[in-house]
C-alpha positions in Angstrom: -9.9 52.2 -4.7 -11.2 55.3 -3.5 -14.8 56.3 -2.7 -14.8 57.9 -5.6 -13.6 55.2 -7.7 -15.8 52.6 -6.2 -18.9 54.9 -7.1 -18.0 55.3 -10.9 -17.1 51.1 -10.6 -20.0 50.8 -9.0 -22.1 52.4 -12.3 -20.3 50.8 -14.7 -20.1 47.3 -14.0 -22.7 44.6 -15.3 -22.8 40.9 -13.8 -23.9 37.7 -15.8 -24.7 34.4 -14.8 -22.8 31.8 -17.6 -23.7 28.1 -17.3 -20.8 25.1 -17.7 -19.7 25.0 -21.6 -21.0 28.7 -22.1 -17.6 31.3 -23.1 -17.4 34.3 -21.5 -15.0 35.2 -24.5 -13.4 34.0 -27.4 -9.4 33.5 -28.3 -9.4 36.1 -31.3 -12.2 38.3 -30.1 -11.5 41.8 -29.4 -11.2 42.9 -25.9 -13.6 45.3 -25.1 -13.6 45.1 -20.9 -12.1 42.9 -18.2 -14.3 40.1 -16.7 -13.9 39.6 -12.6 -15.3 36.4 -11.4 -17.5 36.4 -8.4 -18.8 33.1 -7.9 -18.0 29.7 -9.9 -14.9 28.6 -11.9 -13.3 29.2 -15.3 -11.2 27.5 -17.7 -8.5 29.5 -19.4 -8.2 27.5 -22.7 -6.1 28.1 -26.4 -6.0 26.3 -29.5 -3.0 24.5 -30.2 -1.8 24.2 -33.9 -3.9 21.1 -34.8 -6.8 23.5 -33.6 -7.4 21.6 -30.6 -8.6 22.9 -27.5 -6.4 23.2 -24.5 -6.7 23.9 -20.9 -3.9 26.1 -19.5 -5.2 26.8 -16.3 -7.9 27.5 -13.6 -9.4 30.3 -12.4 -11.4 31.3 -9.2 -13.6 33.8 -7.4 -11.4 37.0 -7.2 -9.4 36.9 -10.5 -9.5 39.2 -13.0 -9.3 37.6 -16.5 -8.7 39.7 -19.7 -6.5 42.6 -18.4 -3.5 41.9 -20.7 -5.3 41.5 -23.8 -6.9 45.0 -22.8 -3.8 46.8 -21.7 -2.3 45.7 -24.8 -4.5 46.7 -27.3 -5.0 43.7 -28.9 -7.4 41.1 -29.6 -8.3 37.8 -26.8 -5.3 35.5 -26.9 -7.5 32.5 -25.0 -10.4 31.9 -24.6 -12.4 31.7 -21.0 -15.1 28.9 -20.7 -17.3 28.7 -17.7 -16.6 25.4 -16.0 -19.3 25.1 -13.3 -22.1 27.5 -12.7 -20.1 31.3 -12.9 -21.4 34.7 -12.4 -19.0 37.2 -14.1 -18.9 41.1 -13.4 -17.7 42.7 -16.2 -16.3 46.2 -16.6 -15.9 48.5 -20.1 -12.9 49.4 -21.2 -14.2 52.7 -21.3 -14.7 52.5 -17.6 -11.1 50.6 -16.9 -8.9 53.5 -19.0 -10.7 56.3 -16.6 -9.6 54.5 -13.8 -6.1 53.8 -14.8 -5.8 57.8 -16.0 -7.0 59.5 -12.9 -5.3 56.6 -10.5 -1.7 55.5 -11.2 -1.6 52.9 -8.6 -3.9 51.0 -10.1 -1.8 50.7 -13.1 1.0 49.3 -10.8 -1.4 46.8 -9.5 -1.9 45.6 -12.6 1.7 44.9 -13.6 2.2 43.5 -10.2 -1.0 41.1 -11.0 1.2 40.1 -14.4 4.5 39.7 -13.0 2.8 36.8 -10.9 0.7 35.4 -13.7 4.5 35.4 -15.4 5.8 33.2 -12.6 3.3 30.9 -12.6 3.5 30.3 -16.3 8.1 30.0 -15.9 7.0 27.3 -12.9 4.8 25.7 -14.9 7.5 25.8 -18.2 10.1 24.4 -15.5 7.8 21.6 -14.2 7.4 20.7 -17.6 11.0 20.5 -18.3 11.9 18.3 -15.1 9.6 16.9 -13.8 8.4 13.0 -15.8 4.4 12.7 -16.0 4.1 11.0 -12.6 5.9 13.7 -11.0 4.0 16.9 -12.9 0.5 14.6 -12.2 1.5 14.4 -8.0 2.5 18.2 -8.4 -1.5 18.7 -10.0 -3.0 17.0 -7.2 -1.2 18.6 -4.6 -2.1 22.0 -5.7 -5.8 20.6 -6.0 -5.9 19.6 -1.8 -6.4 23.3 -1.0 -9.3 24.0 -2.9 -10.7 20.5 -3.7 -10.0 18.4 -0.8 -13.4 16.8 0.7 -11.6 14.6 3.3 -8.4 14.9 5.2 -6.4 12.5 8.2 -3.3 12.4 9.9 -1.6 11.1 6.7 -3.6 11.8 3.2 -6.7 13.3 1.7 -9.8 13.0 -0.2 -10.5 14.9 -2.7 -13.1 15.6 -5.8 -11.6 16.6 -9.1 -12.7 19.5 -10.9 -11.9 18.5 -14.4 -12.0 15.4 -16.8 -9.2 13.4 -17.6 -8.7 15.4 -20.9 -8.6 18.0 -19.4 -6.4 17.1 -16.7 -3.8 15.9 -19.2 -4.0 19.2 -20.8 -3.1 21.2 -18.0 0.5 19.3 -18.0 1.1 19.0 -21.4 0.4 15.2 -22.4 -2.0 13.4 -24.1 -5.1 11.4 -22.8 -3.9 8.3 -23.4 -0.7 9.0 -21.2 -3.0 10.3 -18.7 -4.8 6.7 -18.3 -1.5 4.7 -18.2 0.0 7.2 -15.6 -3.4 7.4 -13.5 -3.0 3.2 -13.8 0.5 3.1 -12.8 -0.3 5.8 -9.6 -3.3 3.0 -8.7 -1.6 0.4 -8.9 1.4 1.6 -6.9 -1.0 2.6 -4.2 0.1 6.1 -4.1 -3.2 7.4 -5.5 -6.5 5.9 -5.9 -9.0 7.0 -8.7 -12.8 6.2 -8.6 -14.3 8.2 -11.4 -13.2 12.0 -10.2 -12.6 11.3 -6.3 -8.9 10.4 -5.4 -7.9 9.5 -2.3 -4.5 10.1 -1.3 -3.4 7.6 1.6 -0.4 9.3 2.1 0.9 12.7 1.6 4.5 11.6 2.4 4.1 9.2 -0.2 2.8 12.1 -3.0 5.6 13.7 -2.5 8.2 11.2 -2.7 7.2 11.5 -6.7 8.4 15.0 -7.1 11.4 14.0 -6.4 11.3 10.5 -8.0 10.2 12.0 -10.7 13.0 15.1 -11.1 14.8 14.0 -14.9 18.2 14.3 -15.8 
């Protein structure tokens, strides 16, 4: 942004503190701003036809949540929960169409901001597709080592999970139940061991070996 554009930003944006369990906004409210997330994490979550609650994914310091809703014109299609102590700068949409207007680029930053959020959700779709619960499970904790390992060797990892198991088994589309046998199975195979939320890993090598034992068809 320019000097110019950081000023009027500057102005316009408010910041809140939102404790775990409190929504920043809710599926079926209208958008009336984007929400940035300085410090803390968020859970992206929808309501599945049985009007349960499910966690689609993660989100961190940096990301912008609520852009497409806005640029749409429509109404929250998810809801966003804070999952651990969050402060949230929000931004009017008053504010956010000004900025778009009188700056094109960022416009294209935007669209280049939902093309990825696209390709995340066709890997996840394709994960889904291929890949059996051990395999999609090893895939999660994989992606968790970068920003939730506490512990690392020469050949595995510690690390502290973020989430319940319910919530875990939401993010790759299987129910809690299957979660506990798969968790069981992982244990008792050595490849992953579960005390409460800390895994430990002894072997990367090993981890991955159930991506590709765990390919279908």
């Amino acid at each position: 942004l320019s000097k110019g554009h950081l000023d009027i930003l500057q102005r316009s944006k408010s910041a809140r503190s939102f404790l775990p369990g409190e929504p920043i906004y809710h599926e079926g409210a209208p958008s009336d701003g984007i929400h940035c997330i300085a410090e803390g994490m968020v859970g992206i979550r929808k309501l599945d036809e049985a009007g349960n609650s499910i966690l689609l994914r993660l989100s961190h310091p940096g990301e912008t949540l609520g852009y497409r809703s806005l640029l749409a014109g429509g109404d929250h299609r998810t809801t966003a929960e804070a999952l651990a102590p969050s402060t949230i700068c929000f931004i009017d949409q008053r504010t956010v169409w000004h900025l778009l207007k009188s700056d094109p680029a960022i416009g294209l930053r935007f669209l280049q901001h939902a093309a990825h959020d696209l390709d995340s959700a066709e890997d996840k779709a394709l994960q889904s597709a291929t890949l059996t619960v051990r395999g999609r499970l090893a895939h999660l904790l994989l992606v968790f080592r970068e920003r939730y390992a506490i512990a690392e060797d020469e050949d595995g990892f510690d690390l502290q999970l973020p989430l319940s198991r319910q919530d875990l088994a939401a993010m790759i589309g299987i129910r809690p139940e299957s979660m506990s046998r798969t968790i069981r199975h992982l244990h008792d195979n050595g490849v992953a061991k579960f005390a409460g939320r800390r895994v430990h890993i002894p072997s990367v090598e090993v981890l991955l070996g159930e991506l590709d034992a765990g390919k279908m068809g």
